[in-house]
Residue frames as a rotation matrix with the C-alpha (Angstrom) as fourth column:
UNK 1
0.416 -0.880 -0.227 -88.49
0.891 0.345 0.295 15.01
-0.181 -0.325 0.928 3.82
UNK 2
0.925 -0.243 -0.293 -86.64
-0.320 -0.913 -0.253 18.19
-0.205 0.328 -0.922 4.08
UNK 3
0.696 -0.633 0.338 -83.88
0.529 0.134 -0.838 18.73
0.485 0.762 0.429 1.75
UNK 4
0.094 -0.942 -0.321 -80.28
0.864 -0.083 0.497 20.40
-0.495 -0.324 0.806 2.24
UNK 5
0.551 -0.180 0.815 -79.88
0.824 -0.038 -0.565 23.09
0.133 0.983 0.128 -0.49
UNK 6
0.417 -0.817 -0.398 -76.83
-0.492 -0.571 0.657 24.38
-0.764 -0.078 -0.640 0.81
UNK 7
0.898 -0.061 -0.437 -74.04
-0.352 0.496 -0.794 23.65
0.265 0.866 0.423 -1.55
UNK 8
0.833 -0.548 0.080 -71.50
0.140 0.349 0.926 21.24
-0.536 -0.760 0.368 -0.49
UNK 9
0.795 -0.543 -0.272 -67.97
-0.569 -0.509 -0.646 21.99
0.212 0.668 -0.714 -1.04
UNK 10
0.711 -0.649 -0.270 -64.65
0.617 0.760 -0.205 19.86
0.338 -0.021 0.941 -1.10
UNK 11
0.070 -0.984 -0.164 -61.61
0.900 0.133 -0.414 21.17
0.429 -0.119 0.895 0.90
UNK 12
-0.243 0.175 -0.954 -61.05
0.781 -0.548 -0.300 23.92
-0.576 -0.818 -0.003 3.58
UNK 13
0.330 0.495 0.803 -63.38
0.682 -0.714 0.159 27.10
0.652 0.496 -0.574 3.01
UNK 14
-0.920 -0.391 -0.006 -63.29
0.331 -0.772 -0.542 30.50
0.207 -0.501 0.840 4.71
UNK 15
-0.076 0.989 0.130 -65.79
0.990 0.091 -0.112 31.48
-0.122 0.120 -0.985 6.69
UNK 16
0.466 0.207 0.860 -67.35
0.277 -0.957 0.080 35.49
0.840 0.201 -0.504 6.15
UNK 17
0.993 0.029 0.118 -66.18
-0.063 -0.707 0.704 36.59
0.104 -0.706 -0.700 9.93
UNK 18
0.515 -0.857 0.014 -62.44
-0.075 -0.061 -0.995 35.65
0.854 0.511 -0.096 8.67
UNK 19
0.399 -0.904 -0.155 -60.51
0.911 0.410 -0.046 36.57
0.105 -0.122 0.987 11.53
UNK 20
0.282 -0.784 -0.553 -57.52
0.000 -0.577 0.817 39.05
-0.959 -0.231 -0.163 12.67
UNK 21
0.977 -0.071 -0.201 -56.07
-0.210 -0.187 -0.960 40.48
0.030 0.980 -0.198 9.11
UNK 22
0.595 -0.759 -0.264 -52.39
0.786 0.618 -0.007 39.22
0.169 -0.204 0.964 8.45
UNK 23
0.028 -0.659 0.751 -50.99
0.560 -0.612 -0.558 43.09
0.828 0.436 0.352 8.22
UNK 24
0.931 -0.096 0.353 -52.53
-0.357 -0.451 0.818 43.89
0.080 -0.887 -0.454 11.99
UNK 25
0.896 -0.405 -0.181 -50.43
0.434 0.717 0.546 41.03
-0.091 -0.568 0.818 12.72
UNK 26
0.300 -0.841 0.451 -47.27
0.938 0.174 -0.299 41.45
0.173 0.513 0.841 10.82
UNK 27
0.226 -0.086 0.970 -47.72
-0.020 -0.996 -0.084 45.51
0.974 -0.001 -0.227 11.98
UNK 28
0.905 0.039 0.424 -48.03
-0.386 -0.345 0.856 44.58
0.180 -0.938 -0.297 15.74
UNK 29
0.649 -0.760 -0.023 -44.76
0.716 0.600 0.357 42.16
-0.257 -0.248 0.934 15.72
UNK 30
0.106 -0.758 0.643 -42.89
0.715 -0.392 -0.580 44.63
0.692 0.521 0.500 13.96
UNK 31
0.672 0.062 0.738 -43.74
-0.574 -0.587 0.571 47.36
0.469 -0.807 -0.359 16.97
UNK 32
0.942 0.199 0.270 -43.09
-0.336 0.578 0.744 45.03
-0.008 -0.791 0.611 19.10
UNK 33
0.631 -0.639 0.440 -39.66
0.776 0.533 -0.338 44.26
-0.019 0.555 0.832 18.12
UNK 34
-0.336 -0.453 0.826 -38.54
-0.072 -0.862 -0.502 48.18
0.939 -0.228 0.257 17.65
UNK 35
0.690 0.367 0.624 -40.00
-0.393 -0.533 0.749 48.36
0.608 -0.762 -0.224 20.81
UNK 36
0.984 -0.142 -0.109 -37.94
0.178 0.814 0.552 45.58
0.011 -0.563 0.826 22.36
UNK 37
0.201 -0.832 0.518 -34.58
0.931 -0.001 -0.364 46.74
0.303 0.555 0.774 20.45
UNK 38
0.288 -0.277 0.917 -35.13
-0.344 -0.923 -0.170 50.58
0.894 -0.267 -0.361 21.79
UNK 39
0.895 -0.095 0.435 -34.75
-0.441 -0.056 0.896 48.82
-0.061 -0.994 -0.092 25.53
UNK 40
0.569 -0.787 -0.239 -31.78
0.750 0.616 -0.241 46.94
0.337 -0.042 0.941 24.46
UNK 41
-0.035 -0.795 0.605 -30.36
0.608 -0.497 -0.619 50.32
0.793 0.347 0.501 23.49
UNK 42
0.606 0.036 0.794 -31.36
-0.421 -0.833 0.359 52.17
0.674 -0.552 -0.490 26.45
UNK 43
0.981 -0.160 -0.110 -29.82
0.192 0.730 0.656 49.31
-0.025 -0.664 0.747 28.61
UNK 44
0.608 -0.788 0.103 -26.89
0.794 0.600 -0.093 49.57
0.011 0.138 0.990 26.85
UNK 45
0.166 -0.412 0.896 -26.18
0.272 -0.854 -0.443 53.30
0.948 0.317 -0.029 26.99
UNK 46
-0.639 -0.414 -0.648 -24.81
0.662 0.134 -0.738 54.85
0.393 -0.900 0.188 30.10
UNK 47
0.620 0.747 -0.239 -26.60
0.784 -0.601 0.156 57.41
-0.027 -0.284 -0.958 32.49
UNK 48
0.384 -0.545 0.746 -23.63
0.577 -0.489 -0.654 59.84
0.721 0.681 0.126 31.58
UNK 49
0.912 0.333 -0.238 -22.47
0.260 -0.024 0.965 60.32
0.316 -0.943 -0.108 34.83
UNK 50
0.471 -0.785 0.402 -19.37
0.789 0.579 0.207 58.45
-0.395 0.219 0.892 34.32
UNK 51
0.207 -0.644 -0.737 -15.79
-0.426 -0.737 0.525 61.04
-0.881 0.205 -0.426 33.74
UNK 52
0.913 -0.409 -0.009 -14.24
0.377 0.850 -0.367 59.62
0.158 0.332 0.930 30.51
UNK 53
0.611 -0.779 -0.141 -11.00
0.743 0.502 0.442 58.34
-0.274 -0.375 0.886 30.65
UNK 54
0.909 -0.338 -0.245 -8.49
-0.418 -0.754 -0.508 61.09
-0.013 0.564 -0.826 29.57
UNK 55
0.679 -0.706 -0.199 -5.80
0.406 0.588 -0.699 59.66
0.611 0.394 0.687 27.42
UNK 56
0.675 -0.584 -0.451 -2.46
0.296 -0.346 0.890 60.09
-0.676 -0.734 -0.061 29.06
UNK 57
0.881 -0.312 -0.357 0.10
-0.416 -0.868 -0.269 62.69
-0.226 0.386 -0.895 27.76
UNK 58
-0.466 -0.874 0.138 2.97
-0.661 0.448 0.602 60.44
-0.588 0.190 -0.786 27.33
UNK 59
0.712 0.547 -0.440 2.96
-0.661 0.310 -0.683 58.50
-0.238 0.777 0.582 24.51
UNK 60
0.739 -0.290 0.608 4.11
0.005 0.905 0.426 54.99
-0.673 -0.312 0.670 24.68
UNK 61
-0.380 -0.915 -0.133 8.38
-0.748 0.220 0.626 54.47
-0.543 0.337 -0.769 23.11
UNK 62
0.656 0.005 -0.755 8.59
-0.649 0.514 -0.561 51.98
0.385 0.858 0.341 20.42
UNK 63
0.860 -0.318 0.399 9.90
-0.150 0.590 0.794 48.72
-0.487 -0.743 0.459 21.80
UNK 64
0.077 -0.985 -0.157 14.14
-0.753 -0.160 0.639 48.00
-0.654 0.069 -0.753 20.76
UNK 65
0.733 -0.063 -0.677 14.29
-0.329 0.839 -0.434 45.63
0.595 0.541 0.594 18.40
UNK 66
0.911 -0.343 0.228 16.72
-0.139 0.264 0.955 42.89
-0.387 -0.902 0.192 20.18
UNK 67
0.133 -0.910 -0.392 19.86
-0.724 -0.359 0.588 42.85
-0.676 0.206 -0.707 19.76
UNK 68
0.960 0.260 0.107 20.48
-0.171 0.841 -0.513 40.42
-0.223 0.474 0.852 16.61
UNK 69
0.306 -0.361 0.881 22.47
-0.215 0.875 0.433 37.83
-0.927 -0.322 0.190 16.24
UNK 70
0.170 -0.397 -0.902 25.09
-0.968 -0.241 -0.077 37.52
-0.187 0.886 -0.425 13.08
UNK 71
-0.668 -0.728 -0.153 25.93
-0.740 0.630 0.236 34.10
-0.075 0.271 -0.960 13.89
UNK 72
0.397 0.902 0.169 23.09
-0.916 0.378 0.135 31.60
0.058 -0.208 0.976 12.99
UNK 73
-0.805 -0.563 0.187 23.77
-0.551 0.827 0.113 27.91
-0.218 -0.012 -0.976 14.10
UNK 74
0.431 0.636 -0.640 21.93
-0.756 0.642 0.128 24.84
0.492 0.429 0.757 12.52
UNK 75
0.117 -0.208 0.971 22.07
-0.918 0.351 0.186 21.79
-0.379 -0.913 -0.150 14.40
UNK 76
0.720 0.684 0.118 20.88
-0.425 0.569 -0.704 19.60
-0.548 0.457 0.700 11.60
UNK 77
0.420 -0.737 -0.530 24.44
-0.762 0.030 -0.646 19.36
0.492 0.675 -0.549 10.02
UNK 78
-0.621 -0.777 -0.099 25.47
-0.672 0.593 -0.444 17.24
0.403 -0.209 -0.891 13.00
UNK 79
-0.334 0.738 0.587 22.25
-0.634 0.284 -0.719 15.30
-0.697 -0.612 0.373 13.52
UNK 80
0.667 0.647 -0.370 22.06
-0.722 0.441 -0.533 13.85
-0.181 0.622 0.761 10.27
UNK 81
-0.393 -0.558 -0.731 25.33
-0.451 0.810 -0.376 11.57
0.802 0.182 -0.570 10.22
UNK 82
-0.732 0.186 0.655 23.82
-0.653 0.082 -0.753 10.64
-0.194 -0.979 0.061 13.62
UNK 83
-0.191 0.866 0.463 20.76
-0.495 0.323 -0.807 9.49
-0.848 -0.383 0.367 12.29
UNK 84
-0.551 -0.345 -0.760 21.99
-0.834 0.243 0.495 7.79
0.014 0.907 -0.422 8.77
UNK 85
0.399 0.313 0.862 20.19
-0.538 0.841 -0.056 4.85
-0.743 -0.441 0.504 7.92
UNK 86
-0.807 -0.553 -0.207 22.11
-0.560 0.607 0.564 2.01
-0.186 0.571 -0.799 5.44
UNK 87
0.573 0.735 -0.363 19.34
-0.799 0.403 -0.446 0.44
-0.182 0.546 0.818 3.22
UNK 88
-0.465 -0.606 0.645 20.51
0.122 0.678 0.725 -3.12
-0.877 0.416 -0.241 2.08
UNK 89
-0.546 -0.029 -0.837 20.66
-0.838 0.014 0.546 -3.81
-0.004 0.999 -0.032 -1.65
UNK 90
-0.067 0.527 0.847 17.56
-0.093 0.842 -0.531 -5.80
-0.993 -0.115 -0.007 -2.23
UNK 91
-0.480 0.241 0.844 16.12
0.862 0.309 0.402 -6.91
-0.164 0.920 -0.356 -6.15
UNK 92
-0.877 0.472 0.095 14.68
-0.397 -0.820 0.413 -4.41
0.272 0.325 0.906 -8.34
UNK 93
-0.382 0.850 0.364 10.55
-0.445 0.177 -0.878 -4.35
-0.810 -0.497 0.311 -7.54
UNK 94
-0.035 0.417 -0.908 10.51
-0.991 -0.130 -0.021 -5.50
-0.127 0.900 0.418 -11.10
UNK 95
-0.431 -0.555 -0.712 12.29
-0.438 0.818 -0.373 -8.67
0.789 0.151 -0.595 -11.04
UNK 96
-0.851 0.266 0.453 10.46
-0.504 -0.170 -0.846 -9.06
-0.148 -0.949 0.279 -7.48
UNK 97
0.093 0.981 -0.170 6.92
-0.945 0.034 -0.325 -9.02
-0.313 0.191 0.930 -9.12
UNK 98
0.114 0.270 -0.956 7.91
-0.961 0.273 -0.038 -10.83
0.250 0.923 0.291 -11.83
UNK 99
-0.836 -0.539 -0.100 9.38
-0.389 0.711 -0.586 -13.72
0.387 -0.451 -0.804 -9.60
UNK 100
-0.656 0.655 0.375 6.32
-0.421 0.095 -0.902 -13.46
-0.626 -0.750 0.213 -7.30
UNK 101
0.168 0.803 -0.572 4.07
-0.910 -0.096 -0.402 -14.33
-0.378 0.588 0.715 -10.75
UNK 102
-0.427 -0.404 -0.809 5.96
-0.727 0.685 0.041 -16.94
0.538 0.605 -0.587 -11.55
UNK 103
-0.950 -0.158 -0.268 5.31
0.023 0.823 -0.567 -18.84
0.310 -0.545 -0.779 -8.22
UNK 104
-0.300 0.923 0.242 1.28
-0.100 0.222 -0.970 -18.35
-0.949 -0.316 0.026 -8.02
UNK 105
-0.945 0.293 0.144 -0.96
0.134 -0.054 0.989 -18.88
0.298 0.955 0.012 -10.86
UNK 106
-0.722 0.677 -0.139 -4.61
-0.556 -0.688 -0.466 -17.02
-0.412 -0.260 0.874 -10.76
UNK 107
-0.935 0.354 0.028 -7.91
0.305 0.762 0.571 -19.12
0.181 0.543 -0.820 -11.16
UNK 108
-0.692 0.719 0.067 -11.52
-0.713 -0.665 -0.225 -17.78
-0.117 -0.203 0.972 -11.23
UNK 109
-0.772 0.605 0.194 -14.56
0.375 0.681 -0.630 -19.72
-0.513 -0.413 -0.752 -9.51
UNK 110
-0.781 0.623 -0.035 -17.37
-0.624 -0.778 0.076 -19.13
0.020 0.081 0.997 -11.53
UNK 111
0.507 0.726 0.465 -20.10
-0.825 0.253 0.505 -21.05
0.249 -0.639 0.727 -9.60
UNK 112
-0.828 -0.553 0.096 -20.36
-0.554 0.776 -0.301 -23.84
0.092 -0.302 -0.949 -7.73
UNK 113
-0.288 0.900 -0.326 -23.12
-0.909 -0.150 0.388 -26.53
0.300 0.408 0.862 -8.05
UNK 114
-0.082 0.116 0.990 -24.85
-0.698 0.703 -0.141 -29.55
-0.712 -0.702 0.023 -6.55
UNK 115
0.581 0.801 0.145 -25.49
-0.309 0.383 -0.871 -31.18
-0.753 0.461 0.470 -9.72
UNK 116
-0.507 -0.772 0.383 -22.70
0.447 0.144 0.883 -32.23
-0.737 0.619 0.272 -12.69
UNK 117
-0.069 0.315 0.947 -25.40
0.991 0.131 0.029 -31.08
-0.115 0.940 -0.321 -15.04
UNK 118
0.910 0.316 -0.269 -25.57
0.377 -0.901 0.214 -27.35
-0.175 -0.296 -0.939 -13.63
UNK 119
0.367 -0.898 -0.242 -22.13
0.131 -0.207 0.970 -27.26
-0.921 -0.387 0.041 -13.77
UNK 120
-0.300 -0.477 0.826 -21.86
0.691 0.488 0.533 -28.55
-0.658 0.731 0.183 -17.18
UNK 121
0.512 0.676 0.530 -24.53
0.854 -0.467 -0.230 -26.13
0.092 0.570 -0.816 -18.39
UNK 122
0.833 -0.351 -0.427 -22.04
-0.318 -0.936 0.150 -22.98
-0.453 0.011 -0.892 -16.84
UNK 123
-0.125 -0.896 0.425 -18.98
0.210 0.395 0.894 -25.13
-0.970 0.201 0.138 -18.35
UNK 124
-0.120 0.236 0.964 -20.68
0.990 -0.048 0.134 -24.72
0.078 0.970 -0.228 -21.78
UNK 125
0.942 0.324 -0.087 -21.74
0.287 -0.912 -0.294 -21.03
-0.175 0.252 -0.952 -21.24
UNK 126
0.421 -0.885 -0.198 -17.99
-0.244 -0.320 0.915 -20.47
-0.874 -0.337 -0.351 -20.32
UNK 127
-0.369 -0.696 0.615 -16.65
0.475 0.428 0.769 -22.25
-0.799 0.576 0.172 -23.22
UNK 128
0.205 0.474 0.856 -18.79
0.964 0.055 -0.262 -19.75
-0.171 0.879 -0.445 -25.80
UNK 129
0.981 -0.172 -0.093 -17.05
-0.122 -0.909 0.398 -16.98
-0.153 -0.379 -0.912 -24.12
UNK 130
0.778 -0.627 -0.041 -13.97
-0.315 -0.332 -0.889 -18.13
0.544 0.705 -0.456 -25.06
UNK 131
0.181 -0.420 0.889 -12.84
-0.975 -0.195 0.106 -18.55
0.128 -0.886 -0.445 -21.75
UNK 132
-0.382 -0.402 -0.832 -10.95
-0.080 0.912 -0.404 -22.53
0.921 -0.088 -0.380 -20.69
UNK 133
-0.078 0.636 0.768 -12.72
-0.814 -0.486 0.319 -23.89
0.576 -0.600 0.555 -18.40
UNK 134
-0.693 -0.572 -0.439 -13.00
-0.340 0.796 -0.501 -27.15
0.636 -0.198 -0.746 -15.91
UNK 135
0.708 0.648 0.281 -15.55
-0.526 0.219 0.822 -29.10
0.471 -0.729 0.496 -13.51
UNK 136
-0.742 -0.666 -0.083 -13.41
-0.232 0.370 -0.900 -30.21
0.629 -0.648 -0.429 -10.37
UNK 137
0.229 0.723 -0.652 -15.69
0.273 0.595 0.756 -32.66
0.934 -0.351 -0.061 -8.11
UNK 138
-0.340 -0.499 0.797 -15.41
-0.622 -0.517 -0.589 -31.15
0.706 -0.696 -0.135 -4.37
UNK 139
-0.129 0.584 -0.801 -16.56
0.853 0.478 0.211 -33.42
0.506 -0.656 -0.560 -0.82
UNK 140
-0.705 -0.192 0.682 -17.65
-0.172 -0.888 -0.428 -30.60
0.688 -0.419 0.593 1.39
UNK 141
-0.529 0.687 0.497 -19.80
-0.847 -0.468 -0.254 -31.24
0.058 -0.556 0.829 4.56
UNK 142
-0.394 0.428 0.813 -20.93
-0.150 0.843 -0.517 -34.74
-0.907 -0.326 -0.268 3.07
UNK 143
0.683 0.696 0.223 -22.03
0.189 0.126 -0.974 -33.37
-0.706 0.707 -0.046 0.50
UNK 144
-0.661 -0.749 0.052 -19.97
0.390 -0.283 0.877 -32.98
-0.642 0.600 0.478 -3.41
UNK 145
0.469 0.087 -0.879 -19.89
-0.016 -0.994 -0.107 -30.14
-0.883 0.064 -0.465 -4.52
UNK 146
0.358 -0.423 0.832 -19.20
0.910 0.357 -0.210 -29.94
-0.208 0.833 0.513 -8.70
UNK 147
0.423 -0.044 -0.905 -17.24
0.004 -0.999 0.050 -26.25
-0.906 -0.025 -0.423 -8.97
UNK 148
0.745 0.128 0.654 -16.29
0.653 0.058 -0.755 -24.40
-0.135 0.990 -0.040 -12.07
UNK 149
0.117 -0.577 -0.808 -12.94
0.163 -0.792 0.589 -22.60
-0.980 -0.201 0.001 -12.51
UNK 150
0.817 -0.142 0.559 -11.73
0.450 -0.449 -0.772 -20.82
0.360 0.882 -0.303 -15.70
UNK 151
0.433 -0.895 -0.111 -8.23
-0.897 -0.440 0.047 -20.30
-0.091 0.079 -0.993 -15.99
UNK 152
0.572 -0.009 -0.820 -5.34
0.727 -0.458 0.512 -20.44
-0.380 -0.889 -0.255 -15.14
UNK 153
0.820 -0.163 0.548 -3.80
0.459 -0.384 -0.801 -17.71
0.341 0.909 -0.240 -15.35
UNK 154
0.097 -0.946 -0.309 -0.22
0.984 0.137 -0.111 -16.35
0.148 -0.293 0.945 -15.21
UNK 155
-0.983 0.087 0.160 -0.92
-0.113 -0.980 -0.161 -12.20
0.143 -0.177 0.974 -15.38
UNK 156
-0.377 0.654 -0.656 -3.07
0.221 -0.625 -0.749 -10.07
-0.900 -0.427 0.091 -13.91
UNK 157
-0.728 0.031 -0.685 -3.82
-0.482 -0.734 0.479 -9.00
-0.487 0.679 0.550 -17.27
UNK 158
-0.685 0.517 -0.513 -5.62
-0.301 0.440 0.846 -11.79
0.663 0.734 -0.146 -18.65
UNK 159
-0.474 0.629 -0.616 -7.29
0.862 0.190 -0.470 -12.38
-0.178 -0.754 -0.632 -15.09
UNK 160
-0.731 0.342 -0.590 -8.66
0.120 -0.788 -0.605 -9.15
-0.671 -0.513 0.535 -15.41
UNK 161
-0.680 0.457 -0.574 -9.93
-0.733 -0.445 0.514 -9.18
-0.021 0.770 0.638 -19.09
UNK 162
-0.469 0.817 -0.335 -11.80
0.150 0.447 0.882 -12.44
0.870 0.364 -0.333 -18.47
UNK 163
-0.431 0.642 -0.634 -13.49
0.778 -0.092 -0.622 -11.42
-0.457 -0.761 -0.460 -14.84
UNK 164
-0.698 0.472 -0.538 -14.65
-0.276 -0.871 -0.406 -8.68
-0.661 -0.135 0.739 -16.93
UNK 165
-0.598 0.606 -0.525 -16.18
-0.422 0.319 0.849 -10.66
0.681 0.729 0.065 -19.59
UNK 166
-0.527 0.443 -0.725 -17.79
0.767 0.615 -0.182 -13.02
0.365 -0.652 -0.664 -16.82
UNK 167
-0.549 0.597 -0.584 -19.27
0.462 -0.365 -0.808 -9.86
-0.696 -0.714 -0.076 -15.18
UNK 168
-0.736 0.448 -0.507 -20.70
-0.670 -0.584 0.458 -8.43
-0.091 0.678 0.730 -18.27
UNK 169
-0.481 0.679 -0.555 -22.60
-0.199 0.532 0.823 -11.84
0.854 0.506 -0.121 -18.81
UNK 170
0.164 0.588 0.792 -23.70
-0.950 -0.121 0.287 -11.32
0.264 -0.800 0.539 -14.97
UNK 171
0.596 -0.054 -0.801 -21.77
0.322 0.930 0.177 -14.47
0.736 -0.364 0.572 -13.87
UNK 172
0.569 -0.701 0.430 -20.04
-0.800 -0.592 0.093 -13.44
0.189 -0.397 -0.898 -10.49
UNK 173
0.596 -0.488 -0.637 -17.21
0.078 0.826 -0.559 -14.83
0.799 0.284 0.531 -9.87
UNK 174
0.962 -0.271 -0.035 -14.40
0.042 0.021 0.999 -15.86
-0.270 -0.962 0.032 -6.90
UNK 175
0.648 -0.636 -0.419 -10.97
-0.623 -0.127 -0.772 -15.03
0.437 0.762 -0.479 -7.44
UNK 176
0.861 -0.396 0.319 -8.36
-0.061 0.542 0.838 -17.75
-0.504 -0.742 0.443 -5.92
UNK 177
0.459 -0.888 0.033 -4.50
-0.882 -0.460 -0.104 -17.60
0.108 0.018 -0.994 -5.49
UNK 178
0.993 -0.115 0.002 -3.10
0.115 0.991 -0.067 -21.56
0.006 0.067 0.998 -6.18
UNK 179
0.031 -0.993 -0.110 1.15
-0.762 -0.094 0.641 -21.59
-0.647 0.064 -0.760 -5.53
UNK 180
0.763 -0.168 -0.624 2.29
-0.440 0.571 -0.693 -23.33
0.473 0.803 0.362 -8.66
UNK 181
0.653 -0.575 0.492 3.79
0.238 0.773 0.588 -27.27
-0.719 -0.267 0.642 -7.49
UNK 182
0.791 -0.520 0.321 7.21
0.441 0.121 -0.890 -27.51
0.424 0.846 0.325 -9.02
């Protein structure tokens, strides 16, 4: 059996007859190139035939400034009674808000479940958080539906500080807007 006893090698080799060196290259583009850039410039130069222009002997007047104008009018003096608008006298935005809070009250959904015991099990997580909670029995589709709210609440403030507890413990939650009967 006849053997190999070349030695095999892993990944691209060079062979001995290489090849064009990279500095012809990089020497002939670079010709090439001045060579290309001297025809621009001949292209662009003239055959000097051509007269040049000879400046004319008169030498252009400063234009008059126009005649100004001492009296400036503004129109805006009688356009703005014209265009008055009369705002009625409404409530302060404070007294507004505070009205508007009075007549909703803020409740957060945190799950809903097919089961009373699933519920009961987030009704207990809820209730070690501190947080008042409720199971409210829903019909939906045929089917009832056992949801969990946690509230309510009268400010934004305390709606906000428990939806952040609830997202820290990675429970998301739904926010709903309930007009308060009465």
């Amino acid at each position: 059996m006849a053997t190999n006893n070349r030695k095999r090698s892993r990944g691209a080799t060079r062979e001995a007859n290489g090849g064009i060196p990279a500095w012809v290259i990089f020497c002939a583009g670079a010709l090439c190139g001045g060579f290309l850039t001297f025809l621009v410039f001949l292209g662009s130069v003239g055959t000097g035939d051509s007269k040049p222009e000879v400046a004319s002997k008169t030498t252009p007047q400063p234009a008059k400034p126009a005649k100004q104008t001492t009296e400036t009018q503004f129109d805006f003096f009688t356009l703005l009674p014209e265009r008055e608008v009369i705002v009625p006298e409404e409530q302060h935005p404070q007294e507004q808000s505070a009205a508007s809070q009075e007549q909703y009250q803020f409740i957060l959904q945190a799950g809903s479940f097919k089961t009373n015991a699933d519920a009961d099990r987030r009704r207990a997580e809820l209730l070690l958080l501190g947080l008042e909670a409720k199971i409210e029995a829903v019909e939906a589709n045929g089917d009832t539906w056992h949801r969990v709210y946690v509230g309510p609440f009268t400010s934004r403030s305390k709606l906000s500080k428990a939806r952040t507890t609830l997202i820290s413990e990675g429970i998301e939650t739904l926010l709903l807007k309930r007009k308060i009967a009465g």
